[in-house]
Backbone as a printed PyTorch tensor [residue, N CA C, xyz], in Angstrom:
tensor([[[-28.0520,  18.0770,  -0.1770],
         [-29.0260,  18.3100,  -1.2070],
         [-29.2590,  16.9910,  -1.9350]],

        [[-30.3860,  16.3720,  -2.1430],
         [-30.7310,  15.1520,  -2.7070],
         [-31.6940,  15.6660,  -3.7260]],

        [[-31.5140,  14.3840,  -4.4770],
         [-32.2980,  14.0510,  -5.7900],
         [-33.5490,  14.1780,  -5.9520]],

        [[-34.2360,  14.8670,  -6.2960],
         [-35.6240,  14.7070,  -7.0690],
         [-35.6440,  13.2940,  -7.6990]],

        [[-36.6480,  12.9000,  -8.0890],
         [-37.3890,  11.7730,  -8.9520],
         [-37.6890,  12.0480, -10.1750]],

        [[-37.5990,  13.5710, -10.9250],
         [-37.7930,  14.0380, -12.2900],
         [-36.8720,  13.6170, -13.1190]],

        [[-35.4970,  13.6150, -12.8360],
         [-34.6140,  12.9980, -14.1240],
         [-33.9050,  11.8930, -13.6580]],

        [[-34.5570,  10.7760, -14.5660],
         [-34.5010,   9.4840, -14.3100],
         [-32.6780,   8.7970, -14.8860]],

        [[-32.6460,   9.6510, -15.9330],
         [-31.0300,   9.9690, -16.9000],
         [-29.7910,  10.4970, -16.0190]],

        [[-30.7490,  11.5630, -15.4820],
         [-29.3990,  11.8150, -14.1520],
         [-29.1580,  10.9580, -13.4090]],

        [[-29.8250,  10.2420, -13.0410],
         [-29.7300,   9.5310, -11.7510],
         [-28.4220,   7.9570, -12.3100]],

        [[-29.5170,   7.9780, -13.4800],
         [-28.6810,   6.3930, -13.9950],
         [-27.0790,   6.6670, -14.3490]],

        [[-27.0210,   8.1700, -14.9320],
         [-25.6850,   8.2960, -15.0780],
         [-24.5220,   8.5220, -13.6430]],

        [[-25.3290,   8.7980, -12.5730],
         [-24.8760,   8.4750, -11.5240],
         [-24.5440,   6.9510, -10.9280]],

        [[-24.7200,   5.7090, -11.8060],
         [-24.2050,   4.9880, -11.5100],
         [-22.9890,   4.4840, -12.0820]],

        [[-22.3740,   5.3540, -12.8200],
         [-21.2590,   5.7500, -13.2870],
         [-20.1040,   5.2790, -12.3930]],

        [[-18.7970,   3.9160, -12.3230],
         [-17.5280,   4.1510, -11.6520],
         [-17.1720,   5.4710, -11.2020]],

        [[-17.1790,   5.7890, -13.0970],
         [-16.5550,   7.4980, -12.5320],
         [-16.7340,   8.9800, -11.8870]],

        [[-18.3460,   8.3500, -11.5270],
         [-19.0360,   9.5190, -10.8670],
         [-19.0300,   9.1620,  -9.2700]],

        [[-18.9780,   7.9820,  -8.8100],
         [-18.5730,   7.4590,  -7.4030],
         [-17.5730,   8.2310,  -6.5990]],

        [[-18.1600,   9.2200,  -6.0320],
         [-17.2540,  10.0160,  -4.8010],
         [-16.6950,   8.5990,  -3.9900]],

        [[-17.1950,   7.4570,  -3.5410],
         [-16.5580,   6.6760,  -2.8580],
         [-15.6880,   5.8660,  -3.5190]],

        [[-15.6770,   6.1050,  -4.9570],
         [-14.4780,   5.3750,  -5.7710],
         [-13.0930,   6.1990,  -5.6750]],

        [[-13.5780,   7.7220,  -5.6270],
         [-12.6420,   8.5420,  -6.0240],
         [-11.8830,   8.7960,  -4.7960]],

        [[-12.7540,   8.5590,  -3.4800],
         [-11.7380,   8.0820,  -2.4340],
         [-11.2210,   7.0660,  -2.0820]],

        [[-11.6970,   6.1260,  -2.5900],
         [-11.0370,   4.8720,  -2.0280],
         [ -9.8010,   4.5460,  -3.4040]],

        [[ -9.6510,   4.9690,  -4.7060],
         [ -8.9790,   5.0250,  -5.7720],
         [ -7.4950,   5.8800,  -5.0190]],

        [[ -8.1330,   7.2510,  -4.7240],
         [ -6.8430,   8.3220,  -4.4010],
         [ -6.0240,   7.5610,  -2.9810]],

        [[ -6.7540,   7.1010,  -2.1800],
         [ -6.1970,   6.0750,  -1.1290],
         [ -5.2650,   5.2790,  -1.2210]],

        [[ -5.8450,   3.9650,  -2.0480],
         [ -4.3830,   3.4720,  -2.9620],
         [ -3.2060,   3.9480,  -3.1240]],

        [[ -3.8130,   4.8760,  -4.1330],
         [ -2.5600,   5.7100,  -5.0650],
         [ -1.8040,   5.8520,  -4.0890]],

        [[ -2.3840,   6.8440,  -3.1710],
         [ -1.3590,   7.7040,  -1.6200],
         [ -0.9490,   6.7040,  -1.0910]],

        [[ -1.3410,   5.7290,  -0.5520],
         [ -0.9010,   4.5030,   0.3420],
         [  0.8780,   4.0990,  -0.3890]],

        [[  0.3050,   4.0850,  -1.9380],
         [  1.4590,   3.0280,  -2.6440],
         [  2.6520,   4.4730,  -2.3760]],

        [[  2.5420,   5.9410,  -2.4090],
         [  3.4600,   7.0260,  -2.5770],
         [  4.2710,   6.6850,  -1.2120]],

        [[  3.3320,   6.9940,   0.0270],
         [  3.9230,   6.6070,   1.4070],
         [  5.3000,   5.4110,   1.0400]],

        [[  4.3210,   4.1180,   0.9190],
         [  5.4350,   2.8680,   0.8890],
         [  6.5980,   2.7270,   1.1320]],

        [[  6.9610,   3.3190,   0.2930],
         [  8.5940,   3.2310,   0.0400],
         [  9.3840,   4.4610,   1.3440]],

        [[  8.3900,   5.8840,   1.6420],
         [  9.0420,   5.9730,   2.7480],
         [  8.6610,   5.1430,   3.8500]],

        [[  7.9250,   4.7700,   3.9710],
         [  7.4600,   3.7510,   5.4490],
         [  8.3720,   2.7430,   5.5610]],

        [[  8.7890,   1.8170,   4.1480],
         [  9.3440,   1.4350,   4.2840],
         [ 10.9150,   1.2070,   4.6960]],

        [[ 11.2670,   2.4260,   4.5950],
         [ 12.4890,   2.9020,   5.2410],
         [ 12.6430,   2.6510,   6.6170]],

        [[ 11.4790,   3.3880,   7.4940],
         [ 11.2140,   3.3780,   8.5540],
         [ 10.5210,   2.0640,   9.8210]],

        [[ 10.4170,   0.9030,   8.4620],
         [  9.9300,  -0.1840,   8.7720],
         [  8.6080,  -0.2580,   9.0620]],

        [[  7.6360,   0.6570,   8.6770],
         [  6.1240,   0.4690,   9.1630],
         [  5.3950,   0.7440,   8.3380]],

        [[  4.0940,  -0.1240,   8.3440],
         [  3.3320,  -0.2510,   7.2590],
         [  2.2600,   0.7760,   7.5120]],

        [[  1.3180,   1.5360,   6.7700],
         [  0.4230,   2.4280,   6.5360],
         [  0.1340,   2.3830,   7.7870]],

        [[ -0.7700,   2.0720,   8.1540],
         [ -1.6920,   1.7170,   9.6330],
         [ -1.0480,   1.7950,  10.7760]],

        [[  0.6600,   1.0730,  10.6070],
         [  1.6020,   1.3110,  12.3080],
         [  1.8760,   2.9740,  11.9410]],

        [[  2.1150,   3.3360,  10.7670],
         [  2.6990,   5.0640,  10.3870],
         [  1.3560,   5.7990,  11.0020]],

        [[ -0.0070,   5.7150,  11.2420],
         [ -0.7820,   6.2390,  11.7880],
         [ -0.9940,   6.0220,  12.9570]],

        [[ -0.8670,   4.9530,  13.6130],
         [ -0.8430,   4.5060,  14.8840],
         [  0.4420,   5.8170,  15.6920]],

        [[  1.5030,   5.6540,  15.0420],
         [  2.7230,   6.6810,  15.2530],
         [  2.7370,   8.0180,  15.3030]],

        [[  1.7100,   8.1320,  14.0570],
         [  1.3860,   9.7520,  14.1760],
         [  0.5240,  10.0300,  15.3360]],

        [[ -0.3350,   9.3990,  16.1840],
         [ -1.1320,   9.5540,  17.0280],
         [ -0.3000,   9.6910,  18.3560]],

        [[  0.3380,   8.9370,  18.4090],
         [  1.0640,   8.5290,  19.9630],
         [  2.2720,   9.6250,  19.2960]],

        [[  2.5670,  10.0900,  18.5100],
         [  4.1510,  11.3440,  18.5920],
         [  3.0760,  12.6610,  18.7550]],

        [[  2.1280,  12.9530,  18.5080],
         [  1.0890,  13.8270,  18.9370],
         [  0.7990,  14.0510,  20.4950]],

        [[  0.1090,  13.1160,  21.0520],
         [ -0.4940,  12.5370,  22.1500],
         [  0.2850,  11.1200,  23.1060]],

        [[  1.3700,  11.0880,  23.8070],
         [  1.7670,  10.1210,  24.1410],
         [  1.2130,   9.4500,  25.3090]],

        [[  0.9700,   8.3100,  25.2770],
         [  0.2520,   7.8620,  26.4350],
         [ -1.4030,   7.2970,  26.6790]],

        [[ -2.0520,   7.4300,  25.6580],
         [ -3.2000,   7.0400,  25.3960],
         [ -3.7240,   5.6890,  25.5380]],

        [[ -5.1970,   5.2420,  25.8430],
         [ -5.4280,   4.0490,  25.6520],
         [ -5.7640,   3.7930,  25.0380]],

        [[ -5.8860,   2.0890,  24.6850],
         [ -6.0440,   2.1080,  22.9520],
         [ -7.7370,   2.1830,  22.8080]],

        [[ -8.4460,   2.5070,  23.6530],
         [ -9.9330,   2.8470,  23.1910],
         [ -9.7410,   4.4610,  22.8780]],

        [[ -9.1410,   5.3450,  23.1590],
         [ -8.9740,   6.5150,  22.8390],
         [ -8.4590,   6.6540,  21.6020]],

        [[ -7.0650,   5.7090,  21.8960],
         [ -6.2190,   5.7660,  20.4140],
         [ -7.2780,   5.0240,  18.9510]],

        [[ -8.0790,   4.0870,  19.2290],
         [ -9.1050,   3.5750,  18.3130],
         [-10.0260,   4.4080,  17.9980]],

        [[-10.4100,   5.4570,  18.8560],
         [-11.5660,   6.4600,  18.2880],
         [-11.0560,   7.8590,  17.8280]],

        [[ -9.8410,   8.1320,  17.3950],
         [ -8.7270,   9.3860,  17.3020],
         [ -8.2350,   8.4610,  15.6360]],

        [[ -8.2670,   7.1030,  15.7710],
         [ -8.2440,   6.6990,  14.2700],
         [ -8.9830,   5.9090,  13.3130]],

        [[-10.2890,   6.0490,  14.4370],
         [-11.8630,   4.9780,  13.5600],
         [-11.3030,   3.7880,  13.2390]],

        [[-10.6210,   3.2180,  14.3230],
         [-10.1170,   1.7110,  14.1990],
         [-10.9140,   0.6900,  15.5840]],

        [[-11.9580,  -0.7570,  15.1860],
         [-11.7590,  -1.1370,  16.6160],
         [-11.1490,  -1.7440,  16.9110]],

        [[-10.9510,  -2.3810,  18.4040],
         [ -9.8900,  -3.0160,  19.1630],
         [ -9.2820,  -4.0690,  18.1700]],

        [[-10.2940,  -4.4270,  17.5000],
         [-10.2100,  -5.8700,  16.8590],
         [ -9.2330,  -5.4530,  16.0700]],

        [[ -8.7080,  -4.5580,  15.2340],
         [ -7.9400,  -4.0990,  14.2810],
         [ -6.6420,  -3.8760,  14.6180]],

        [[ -7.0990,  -2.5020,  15.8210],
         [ -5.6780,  -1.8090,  16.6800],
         [ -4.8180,  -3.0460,  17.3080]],

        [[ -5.3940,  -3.6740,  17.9350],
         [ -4.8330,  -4.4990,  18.9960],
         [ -3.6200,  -5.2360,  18.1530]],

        [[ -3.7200,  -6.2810,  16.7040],
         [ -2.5080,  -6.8000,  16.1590],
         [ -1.5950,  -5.5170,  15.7850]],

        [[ -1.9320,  -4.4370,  15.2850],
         [ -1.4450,  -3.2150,  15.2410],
         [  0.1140,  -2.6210,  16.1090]],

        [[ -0.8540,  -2.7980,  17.5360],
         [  0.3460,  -2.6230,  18.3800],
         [  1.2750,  -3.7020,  18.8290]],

        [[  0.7220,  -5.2410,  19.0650],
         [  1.5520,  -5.9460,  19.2380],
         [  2.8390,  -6.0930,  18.0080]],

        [[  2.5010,  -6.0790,  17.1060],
         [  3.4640,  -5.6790,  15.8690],
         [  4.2520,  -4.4150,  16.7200]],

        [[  4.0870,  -3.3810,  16.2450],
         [  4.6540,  -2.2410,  17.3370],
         [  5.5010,  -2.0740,  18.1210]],

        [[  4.6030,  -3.1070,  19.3430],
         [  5.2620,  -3.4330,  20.4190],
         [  6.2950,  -4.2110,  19.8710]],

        [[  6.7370,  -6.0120,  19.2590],
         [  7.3450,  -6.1970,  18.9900],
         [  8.4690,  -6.0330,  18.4670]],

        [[  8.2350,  -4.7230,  17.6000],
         [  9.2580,  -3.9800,  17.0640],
         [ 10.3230,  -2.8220,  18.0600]],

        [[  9.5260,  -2.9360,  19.1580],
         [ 10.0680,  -2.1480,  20.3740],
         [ 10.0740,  -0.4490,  20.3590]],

        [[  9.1110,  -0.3900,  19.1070],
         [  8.1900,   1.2420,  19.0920],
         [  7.3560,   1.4340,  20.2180]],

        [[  6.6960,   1.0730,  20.8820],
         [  4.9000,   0.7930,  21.9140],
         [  5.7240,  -0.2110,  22.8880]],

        [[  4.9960,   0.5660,  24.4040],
         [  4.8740,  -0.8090,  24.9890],
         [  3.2150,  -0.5150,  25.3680]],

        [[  2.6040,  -1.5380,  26.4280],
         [  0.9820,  -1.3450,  26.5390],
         [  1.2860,  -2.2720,  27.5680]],

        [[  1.0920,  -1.5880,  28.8040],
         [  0.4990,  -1.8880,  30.1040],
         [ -1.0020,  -1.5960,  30.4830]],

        [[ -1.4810,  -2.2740,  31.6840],
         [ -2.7750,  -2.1750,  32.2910],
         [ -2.7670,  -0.6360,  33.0440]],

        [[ -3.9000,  -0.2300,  32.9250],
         [ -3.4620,   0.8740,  33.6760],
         [ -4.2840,   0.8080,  35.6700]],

        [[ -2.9590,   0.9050,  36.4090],
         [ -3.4310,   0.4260,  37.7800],
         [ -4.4430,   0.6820,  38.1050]],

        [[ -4.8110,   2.0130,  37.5370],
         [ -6.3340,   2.5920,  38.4680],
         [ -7.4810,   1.7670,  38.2210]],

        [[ -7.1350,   1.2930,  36.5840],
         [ -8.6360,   0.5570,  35.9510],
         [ -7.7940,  -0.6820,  35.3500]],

        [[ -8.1650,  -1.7940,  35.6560],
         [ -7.2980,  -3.1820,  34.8040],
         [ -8.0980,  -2.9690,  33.9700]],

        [[ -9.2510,  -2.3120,  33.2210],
         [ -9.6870,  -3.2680,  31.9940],
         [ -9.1730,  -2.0070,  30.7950]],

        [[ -8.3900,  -0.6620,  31.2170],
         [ -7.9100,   0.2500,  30.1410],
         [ -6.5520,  -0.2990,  30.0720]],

        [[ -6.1220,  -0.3290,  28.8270],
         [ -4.6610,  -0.7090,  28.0430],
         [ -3.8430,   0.6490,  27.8470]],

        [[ -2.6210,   0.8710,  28.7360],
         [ -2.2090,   1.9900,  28.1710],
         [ -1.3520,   1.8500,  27.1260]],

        [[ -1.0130,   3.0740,  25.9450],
         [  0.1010,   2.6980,  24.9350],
         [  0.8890,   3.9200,  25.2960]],

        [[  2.1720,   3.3330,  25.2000],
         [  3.1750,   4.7200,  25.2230],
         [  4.5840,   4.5070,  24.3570]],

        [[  4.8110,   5.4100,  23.9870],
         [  6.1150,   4.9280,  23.0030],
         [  7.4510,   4.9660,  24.1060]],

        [[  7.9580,   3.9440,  23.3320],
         [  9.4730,   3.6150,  24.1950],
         [ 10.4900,   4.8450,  23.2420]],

        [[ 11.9240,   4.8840,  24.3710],
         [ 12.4470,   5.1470,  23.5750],
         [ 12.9160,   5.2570,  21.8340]],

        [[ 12.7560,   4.2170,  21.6060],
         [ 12.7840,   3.9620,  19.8840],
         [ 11.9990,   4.7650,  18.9830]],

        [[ 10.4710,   4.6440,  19.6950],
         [  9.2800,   5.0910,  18.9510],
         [  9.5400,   6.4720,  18.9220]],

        [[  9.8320,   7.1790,  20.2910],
         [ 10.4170,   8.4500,  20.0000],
         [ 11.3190,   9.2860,  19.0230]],

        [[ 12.4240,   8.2060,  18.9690],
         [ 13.4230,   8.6830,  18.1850],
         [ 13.1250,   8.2840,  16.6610]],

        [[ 12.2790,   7.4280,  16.3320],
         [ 11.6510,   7.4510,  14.7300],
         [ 11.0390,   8.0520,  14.2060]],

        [[ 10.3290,   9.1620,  15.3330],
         [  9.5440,  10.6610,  14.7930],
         [ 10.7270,  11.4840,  13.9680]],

        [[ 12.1360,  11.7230,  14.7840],
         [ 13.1730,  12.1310,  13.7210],
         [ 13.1330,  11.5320,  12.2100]],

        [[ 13.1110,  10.7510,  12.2820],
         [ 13.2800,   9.9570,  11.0110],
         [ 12.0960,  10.5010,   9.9370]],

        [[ 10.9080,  10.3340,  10.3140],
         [  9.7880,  10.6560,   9.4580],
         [  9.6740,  11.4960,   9.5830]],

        [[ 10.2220,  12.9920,   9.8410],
         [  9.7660,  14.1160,   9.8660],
         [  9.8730,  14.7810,   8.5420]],

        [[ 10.4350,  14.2670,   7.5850],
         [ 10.4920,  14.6020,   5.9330],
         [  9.2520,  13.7310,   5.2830]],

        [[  8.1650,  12.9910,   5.7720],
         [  7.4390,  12.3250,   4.8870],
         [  6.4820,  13.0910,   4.3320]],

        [[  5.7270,  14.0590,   5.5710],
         [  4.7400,  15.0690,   4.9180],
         [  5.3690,  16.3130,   3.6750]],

        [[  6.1420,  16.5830,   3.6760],
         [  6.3040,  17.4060,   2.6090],
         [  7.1400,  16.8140,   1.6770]],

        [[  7.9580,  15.3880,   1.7580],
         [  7.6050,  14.4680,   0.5670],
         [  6.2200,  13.9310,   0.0130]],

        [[  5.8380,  13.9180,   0.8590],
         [  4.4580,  13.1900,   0.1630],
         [  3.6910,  14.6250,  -0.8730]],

        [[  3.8060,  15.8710,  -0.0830],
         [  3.1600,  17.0840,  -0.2300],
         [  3.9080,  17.1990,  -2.0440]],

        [[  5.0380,  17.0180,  -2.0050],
         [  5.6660,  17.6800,  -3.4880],
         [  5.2120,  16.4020,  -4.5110]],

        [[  4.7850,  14.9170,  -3.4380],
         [  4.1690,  13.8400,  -4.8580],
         [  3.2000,  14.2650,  -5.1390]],

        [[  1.8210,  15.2720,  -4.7680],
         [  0.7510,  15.5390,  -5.0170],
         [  0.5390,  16.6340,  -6.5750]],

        [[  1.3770,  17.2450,  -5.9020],
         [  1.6310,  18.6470,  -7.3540],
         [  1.0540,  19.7830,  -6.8920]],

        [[  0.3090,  19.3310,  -5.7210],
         [ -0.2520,  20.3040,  -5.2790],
         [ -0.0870,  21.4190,  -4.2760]],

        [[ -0.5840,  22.9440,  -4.1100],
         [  0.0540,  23.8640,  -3.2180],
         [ -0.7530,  23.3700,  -2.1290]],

        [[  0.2220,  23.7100,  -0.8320],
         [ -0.2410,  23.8050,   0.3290],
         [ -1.3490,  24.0270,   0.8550]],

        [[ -1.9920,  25.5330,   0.2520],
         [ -3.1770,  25.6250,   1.3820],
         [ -4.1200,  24.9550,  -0.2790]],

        [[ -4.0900,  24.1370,  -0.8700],
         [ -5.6340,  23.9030,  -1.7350],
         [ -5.1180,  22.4760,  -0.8560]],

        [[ -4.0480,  21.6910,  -0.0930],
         [ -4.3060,  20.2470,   0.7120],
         [ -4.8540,  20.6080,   1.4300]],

        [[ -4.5290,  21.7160,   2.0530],
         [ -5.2710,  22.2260,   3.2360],
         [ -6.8160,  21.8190,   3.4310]],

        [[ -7.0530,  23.0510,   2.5820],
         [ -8.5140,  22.9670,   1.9040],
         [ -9.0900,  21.7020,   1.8920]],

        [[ -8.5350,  21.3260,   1.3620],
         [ -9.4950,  19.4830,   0.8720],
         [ -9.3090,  18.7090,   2.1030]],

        [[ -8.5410,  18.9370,   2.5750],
         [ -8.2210,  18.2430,   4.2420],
         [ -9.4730,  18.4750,   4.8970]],

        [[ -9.2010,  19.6830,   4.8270],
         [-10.3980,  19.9450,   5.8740],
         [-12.1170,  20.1210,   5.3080]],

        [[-12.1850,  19.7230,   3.8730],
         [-13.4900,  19.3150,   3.3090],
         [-13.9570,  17.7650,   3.5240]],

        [[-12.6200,  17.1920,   3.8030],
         [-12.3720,  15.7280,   3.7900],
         [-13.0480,  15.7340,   5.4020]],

        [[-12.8780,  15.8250,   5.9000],
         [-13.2470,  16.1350,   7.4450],
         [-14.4780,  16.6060,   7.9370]],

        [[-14.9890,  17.5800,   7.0430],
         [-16.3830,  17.8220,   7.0720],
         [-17.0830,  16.7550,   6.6600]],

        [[-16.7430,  16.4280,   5.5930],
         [-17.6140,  15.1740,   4.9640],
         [-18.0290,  14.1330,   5.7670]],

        [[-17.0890,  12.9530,   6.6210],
         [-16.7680,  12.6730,   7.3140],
         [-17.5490,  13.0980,   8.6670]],

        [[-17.6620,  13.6860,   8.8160],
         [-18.5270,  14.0050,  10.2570],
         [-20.1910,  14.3540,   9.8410]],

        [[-20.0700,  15.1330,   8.4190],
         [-21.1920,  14.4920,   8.1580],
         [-21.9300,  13.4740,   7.7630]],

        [[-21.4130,  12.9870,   7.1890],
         [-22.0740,  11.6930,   6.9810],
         [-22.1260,  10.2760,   8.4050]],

        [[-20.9330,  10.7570,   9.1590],
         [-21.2770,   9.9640,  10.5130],
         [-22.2440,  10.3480,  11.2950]],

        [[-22.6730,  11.7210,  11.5320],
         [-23.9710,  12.3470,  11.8770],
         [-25.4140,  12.0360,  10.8360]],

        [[-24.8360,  11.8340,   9.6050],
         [-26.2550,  10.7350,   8.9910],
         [-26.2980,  10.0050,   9.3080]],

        [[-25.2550,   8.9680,   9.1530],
         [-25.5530,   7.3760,   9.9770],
         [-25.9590,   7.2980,  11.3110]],

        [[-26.1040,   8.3580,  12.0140],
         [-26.5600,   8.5590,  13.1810],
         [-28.0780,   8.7160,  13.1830]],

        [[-28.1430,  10.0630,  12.6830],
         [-29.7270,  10.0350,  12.5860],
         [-30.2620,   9.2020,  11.7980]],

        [[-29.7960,   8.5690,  10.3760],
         [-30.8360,   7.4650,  10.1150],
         [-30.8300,   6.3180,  10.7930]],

        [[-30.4000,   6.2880,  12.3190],
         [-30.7020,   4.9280,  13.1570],
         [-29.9150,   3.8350,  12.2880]],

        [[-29.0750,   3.9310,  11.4050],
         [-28.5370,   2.8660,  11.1210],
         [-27.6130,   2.2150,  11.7950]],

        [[-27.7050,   0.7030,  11.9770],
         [-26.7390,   0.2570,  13.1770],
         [-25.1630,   0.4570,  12.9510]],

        [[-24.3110,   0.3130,  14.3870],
         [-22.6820,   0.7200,  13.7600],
         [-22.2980,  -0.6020,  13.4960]],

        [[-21.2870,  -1.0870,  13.0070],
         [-20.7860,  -2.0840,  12.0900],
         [-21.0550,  -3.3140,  13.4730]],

        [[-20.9210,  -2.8970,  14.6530],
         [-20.4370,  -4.1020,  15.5450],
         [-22.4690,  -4.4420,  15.7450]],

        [[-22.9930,  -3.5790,  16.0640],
         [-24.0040,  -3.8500,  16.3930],
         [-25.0470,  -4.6260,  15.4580]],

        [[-24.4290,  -3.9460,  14.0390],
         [-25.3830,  -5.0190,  13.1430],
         [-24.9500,  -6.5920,  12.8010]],

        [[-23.4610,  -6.6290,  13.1000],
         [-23.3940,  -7.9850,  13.4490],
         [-23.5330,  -8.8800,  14.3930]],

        [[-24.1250,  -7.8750,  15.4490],
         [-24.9150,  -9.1580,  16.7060],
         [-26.3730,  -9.0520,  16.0540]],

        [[-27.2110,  -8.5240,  15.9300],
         [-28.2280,  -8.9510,  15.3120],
         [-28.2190,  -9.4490,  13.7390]],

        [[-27.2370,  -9.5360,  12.6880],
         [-27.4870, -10.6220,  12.1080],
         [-28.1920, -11.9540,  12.6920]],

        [[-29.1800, -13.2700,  11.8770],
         [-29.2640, -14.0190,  12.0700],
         [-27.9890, -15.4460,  11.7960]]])
């Protein structure tokens, strides 16, 4: 549902910090990021390897163009991601024979056995919120709608995806 052009007051007060749905997610992000921390840090991995982890203890075996579109990350991002990872001896990433140009990721032993470890983070994190179960639920999965809609806008308004508008920059 969009704006009319009749109230010119509404609109301006919509440029409000505090009326910014994209403040109020990228604000609550933070916050959550900094709650994680300290367990990640236990576990030795920073926000981004803890999602990389949740993907591959889900799904083991993936390539990282799969694993990049399962976490709206591109190669350019994932790729130091796992070598970190890998280094740490969580991931290894071979070619896969059938096709040299797919990267497979699979967790080694280690990576396996650190799913034990983090299996208390979600309902630590759940009791930092204050909040009951099914209203995360809820917003989870509003969070998700949103999200697909608005990638289905950026779709239909032909707007380019991040890689494409930087080859046609001048």
């Amino acid at each position: 549902m969009c704006m009319d052009d009749t109230n010119t007051q509404a609109k301006q007060n919509l440029l409000l910090l505090d009326r910014q749905l994209c403040f109020a997610l990228y604000s609550t992000s933070l916050a959550m990021t900094k709650v994680y921390k300290p367990m990640l840090d236990k576990l030795g991995l920073t926000y981004p390897q803890y999602l990389v982890m949740l993907v591959l203890w889900e799904h083991e075996g993936l390539t990282v163009s799969e694993l990049g579109n399962r976490l709206a990350l591109d190669s350019g991002t994932l790729t130091p991601l796992l070598k970190r990872l890998e280094g740490a001896g969580l991931v290894s990433r071979r070619r896969d024979a059938g096709d040299e140009r797919r990267v497979l990721v699979a967790l080694t032993d280690a990576g396996r056995k650190l799913r034990q470890s983090a299996v208390g983070i979600p309902e630590r994190l759940l009791c930092a919120t204050q909040c009951p179960l099914d209203e995360i639920q809820a917003l989870t999965e509003r969070l998700h709608a949103l999200r697909s809609t608005l990638e289905q806008a950026r779709t239909i308004s032909g707007l380019p995806h991040e890689d494409e508008a930087v080859a046609h920059m001048p």
